[in-house]
C-alpha positions in Angstrom: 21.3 28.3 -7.1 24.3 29.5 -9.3 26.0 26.8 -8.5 23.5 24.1 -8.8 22.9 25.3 -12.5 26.8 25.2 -13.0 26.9 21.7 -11.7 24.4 20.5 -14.0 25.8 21.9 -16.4 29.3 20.6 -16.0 28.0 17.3 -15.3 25.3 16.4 -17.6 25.7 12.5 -18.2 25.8 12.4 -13.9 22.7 14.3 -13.7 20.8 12.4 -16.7 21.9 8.8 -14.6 20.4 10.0 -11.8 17.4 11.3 -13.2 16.7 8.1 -15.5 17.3 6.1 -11.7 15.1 8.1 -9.9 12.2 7.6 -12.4 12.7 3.6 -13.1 13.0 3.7 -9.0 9.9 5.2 -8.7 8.0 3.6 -11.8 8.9 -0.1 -10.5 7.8 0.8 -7.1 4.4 1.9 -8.4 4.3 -1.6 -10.5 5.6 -3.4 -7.1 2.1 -3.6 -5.1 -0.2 -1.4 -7.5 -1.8 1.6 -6.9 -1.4 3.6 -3.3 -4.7 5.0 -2.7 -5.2 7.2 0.5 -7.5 6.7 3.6 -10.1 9.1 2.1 -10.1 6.9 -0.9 -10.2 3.9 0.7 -13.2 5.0 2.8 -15.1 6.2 -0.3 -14.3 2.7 -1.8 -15.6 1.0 1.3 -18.6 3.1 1.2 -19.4 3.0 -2.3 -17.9 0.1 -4.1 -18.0 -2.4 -0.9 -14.2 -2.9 -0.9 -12.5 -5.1 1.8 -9.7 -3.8 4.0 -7.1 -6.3 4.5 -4.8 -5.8 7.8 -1.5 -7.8 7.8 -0.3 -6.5 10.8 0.7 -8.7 13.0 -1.6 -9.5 16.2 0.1 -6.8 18.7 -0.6 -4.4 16.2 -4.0 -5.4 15.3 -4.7 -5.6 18.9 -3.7 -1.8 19.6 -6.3 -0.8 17.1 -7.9 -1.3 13.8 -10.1 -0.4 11.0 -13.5 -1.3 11.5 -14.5 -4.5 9.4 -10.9 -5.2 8.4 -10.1 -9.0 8.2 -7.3 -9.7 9.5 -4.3 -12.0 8.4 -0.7 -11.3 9.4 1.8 -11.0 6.8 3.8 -14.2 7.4 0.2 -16.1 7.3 -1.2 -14.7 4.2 0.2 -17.4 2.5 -1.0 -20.3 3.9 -4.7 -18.6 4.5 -5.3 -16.7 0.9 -8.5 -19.1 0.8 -10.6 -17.4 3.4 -10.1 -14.2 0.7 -11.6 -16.3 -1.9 -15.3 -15.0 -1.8 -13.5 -11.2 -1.9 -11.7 -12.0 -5.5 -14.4 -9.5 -7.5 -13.9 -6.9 -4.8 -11.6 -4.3 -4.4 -9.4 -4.9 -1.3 -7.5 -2.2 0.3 -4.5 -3.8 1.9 -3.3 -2.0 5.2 -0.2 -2.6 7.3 2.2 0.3 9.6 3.7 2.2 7.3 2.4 1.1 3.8 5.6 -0.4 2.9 4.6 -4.4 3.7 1.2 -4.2 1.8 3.2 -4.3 -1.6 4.5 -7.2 -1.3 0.6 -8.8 -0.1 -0.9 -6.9 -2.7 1.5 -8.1 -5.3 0.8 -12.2 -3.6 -3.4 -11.2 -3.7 -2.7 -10.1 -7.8 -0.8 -13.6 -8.3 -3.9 -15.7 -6.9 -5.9 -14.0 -8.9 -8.0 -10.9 -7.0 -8.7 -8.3 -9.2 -8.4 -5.1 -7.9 -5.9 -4.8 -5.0 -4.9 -1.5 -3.7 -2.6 -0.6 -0.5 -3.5 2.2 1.7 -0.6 5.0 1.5 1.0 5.4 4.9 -0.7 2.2 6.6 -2.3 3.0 9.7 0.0 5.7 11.0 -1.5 7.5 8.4 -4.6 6.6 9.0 -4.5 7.2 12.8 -2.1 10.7 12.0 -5.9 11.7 9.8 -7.6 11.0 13.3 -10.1 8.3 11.5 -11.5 6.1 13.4 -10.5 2.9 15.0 -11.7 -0.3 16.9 -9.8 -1.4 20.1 
C-alpha cells in the first residue's frame, strides 16, 4: 500500500490520464445504449408499467430458453423488421441478449427510430438465468 501511495505520488499526470480515461470510458458506455436496468427492474417494469422485453438473440438461443412474452427479433434482423415494434414506441422496452453487451447497440437503433424509453437488461440472460427467474422452453 506504501508503494501504491508512492507511485501516485511520483506519477501524478499518469494516474490523472488514467483516471480522466476510465471515467469518459465509462460515461460514453452509459450514453452508448442507455440505461442498464437489472432483471428485478425489468420485472417490476413488466408488471407495473407494461414494458416490452425485446430478445435479439439469435434463434439457437431463443430456442434454449426465454423470457416469457419476449418478442423476439435477432440482432442482424432488427433492422429490416423495426416496424412490427411500432405499436411498442410509448412503452418502455427492455432489450435482452447473452451477456448484455449487444443490446446497446439495439437499444441505441430503437432510440434512432424514435421509441422512447429503451432500457437493456444488465447481464442478458445469463444474468437472468444465474438469478434462477423463470424461462420458457
Amino acid at each position: 500500500m506504501e508503494q501504491l501511495i508512492e507511485f501516485i505520488g511520483n506519477h501524478v499526470l499518469l494516474v490523472s490520464a488514467f483516471g480522466i480515461t476510465l471515467a469518459l470510458l465509462l460515461w460514453t458506455e452509459s450514453l452508448r445504449g442507455g440505461k442498464a436496468v437489472t432483471p428485478a427492474e425489468a420485472t417490476l417494469l413488466v408488471n407495473k408499467e407494461d414494458a416490452v422485453l425485446l430478445d435479439i438473440r439469435n434463434k439457437k438461443d431463443w430456442d434454449t430458453g426465454h423470457i416469457t412474452n419476449a418478442i423476439h427479433i435477432p440482432f442482424t434482423d432488427l433492422k429490416n423488421r423495426m416496424g412490427e415494434l411500432n405499436k411498442h414506441k410509448s412503452k418502455p422496452v427492455v432489450v435482452v441478449c447473452n451477456l448484455g453487451q449487444t443490446a446497446g447497440s439495439a437499444a441505441k437503433m430503437l432510440k434512432a427510430d424514435g421509441f422512447e424509453n429503451v432500457m437493456r437488461l444488465r447481464g442478458g440472460m445469463t444474468e437472468w438465468k444465474g438469478q434462477n427467474l423463470p424461462i420458457v422452453k
